[in-house]
C-alpha positions in Angstrom: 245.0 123.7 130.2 243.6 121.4 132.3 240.2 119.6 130.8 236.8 119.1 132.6 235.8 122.8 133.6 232.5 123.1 134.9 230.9 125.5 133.3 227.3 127.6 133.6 225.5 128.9 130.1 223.1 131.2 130.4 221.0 133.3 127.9 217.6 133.7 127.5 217.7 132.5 124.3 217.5 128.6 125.1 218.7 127.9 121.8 221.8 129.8 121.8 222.6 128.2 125.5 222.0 124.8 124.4 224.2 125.3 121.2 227.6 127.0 123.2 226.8 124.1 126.3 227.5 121.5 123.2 230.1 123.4 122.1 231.7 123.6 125.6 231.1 119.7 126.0 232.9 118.9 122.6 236.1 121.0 124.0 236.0 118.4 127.1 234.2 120.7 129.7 231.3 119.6 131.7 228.4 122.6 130.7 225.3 123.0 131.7 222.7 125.5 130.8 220.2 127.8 131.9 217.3 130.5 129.9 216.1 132.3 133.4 218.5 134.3 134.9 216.6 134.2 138.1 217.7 130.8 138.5 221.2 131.3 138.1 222.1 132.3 141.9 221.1 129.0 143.3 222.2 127.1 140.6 225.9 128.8 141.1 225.2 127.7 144.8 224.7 123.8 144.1 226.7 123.0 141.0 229.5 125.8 142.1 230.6 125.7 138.7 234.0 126.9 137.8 233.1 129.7 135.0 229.6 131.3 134.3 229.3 132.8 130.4 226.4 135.1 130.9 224.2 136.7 128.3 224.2 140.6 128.7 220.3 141.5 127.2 218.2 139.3 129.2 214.8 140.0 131.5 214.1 140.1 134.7 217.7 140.1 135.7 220.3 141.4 132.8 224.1 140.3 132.6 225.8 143.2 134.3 223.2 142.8 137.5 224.0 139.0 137.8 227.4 139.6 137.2 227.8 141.5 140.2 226.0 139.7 142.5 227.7 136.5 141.3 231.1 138.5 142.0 229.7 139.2 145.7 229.0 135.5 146.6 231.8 133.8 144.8 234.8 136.7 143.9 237.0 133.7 142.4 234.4 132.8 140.3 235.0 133.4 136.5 232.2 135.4 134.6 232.5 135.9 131.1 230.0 138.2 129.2 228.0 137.1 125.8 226.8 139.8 124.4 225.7 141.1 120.3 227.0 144.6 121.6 230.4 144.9 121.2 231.5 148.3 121.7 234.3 150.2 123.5 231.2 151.3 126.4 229.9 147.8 126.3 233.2 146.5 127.3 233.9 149.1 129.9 230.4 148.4 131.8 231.2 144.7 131.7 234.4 145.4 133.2 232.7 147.6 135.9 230.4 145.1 136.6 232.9 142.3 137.2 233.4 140.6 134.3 236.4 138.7 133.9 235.8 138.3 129.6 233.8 139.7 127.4 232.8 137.8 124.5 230.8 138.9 121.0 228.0 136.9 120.0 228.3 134.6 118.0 231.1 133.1 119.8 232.9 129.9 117.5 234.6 127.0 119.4 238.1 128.9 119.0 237.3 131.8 120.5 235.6 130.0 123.4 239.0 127.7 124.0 241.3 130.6 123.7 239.3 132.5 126.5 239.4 129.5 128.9 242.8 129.1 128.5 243.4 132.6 129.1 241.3 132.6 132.2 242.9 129.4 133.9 246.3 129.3 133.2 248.4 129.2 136.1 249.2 132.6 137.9 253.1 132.9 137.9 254.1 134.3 141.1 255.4 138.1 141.3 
């Protein structure tokens, strides 16, 4: 997989943003990250990042809602869910909403390298 992703963080929870940005950083991605989700749209807008992970349970806004509307601007933009809720429903709504991963909280280095892989490896033609 090509290195040096740009990628977008955001959960409400500042810490837990910071700490998968680092994380993303140390596995050679440029990642930024964000604790409002009302700040997200314009941010997508001027940094056009390549992948957004996106916390489920936040306010004002909550993952599935900026999921789709992040869909609707951008459609080849890659939105992975973060969520503690890791059911077989959970899954299926993130689906619905647009989500192109769906990842359970806490998420280790591993899991976040396997999932970017998976999400940019090249498309063999059918």
């Amino acid at each position: 997989m090509p290195t040096g992703r740009t990628i977008l963080v955001v959960d409400d929870h500042a810490d837990g943003a910071q700490s998968m940005a680092f994380v993303l950083r140390a596995l050679g991605h440029s990642a930024e990250y964000l604790s409002d989700p009302r700040r997200v749209m314009g941010a997508v807008r001027d940094r056009k990042p390549d992948a957004v992970f996106l916390d489920i349970n936040m306010p004002h806004l909550d993952g599935y809602q900026l999921a789709a509307m992040l869909k609707r601007e951008r459609s080849e933009l890659y939105v992975v869910a973060i969520s503690g809720r890791d059911s077989a429903e959970d899954r299926k709504r993130g689906r619905q909403a647009g989500f192109d991963a769906y990842v359970a909280k806490p998420a280790d280095a591993q899991m976040l390298q396997s999932i970017l892989e998976t999400l940019f490896a090249p498309r063999r033609p059918r």
